[in-house]
C-alpha positions in Angstrom: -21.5 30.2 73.0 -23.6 33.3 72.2 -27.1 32.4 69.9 -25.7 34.3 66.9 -22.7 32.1 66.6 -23.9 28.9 67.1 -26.6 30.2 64.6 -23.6 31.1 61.9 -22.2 27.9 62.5 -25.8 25.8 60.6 -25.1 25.1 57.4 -27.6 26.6 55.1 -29.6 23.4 53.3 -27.4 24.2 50.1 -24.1 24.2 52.1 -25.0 20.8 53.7 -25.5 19.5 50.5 -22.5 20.3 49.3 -20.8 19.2 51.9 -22.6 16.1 51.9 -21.5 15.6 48.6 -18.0 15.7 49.1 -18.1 13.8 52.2 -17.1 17.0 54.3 -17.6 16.7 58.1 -18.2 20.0 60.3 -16.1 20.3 63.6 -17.2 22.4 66.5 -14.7 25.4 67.0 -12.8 23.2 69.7 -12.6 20.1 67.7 -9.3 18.5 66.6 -9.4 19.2 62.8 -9.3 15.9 61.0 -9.3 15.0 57.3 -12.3 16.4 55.2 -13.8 18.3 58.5 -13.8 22.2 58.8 -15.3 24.5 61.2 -15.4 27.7 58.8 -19.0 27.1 58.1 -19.6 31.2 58.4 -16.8 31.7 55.2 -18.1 29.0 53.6 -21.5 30.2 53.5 -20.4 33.6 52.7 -18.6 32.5 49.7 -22.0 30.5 48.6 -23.8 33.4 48.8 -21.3 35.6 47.1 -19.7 33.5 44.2 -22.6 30.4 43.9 -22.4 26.3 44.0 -19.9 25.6 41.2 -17.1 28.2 42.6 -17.5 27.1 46.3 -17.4 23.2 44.9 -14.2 23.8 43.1 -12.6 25.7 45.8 -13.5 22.7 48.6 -12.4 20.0 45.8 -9.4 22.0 45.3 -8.2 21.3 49.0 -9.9 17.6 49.8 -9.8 15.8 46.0 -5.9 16.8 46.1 -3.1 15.2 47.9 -1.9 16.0 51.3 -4.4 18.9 51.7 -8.0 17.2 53.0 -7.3 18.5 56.6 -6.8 22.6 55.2 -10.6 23.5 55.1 -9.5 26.6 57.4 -11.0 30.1 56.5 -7.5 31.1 55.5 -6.8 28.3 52.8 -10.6 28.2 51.6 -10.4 32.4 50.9 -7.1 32.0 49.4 -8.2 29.5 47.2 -11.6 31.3 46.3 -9.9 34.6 45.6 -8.0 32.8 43.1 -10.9 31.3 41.3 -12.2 34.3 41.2 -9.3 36.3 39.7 -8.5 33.5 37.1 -11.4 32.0 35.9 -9.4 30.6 33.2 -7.4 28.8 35.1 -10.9 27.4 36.8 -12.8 27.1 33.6 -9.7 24.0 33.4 -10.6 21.9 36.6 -8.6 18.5 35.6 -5.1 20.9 34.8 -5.7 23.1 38.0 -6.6 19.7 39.8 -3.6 18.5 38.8 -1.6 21.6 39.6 -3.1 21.3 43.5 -1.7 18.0 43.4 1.4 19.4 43.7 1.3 22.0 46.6 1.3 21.3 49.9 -1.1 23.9 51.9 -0.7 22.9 55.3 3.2 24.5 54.7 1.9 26.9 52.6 -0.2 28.1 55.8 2.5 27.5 58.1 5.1 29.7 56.3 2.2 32.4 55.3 1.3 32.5 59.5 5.1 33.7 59.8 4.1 36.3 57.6 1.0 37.9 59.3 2.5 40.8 60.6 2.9 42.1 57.4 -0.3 40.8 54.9 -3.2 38.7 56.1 -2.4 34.6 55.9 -5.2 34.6 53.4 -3.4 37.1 51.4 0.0 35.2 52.0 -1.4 32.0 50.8 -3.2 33.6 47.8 0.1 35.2 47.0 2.6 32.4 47.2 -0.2 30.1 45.2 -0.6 32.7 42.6 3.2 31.8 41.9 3.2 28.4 42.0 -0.2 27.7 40.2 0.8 30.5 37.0 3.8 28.4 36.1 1.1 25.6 36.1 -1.9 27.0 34.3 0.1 29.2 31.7 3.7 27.7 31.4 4.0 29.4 27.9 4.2 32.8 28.9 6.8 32.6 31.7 8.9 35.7 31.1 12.1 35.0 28.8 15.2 36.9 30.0 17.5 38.0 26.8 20.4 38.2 29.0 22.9 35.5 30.0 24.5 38.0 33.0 23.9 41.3 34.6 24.7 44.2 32.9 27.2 45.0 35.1 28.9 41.9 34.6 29.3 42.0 31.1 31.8 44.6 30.6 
């Protein structure tokens, strides 16, 4: 490995806290990714220094506090999630109801089917996009668009 990769790879002192914290391993690039491990130590210490402690700490709890999703720490699922923090931070300023709402989706096959995809958007975008579906049903059920129509107009004649 070239010095300025294995150098991105080091956890900053705050990032090792962090991770520390929330009992978060870090894999080498050619590691089998387990539970709670990650190797995207360069996006997560981007997103530290772009959006601070308490945005980056919600984003990893999102994934490894939730059910089924500990072994998604990938740059894909951890920008995904981020960007959507960022663009509702009402939905964030909620942490036990979007919690809750995580509970419910499976990112590994959120991943999978976004990977499919990458031809057409980025897998980050793909997961970001699909989420955004799933989690606005979740964190603002009351304005789910109403339809006034029982059938197509075309139908209805």
């Amino acid at each position: 490995m070239g010095g300025r990769r294995a150098r991105d790879e080091e956890p900053s002192a705050e990032l090792a806290s962090l991770l520390g914290e929330l009992d978060i391993q870090i894999a080498p690039v050619h590691a089998y990714r387990r539970p709670r491990t990650t190797m995207a130590t360069a996006c997560l210490k981007s997103m530290l220094a772009e959006y601070g402690y308490a945005h980056t700490k919600l984003v990893l709890m999102s994934i490894v506090e939730t059910k089924g999703n500990a072994r998604e720490l990938t740059a894909s699922v951890l920008w995904a999630v981020s960007d959507l923090v960022a663009a509702h931070p009402k939905w964030a300023a909620q942490p036990s109801l979007w919690l809750e709402a995580f509970d419910q989706v499976h990112l590994g096959q959120l991943r999978a089917f976004a990977k499919r995809n990458h031809g057409a958007v980025k897998v980050r975008s793909g997961i970001a996009a699909i989420l955004f579906g799933f989690l606005h049903t979740k964190m603002e059920p009351a304005q789910q668009p109403q339809s006034k129509r029982s059938q197509p107009a075309r139908m209805a004649a």
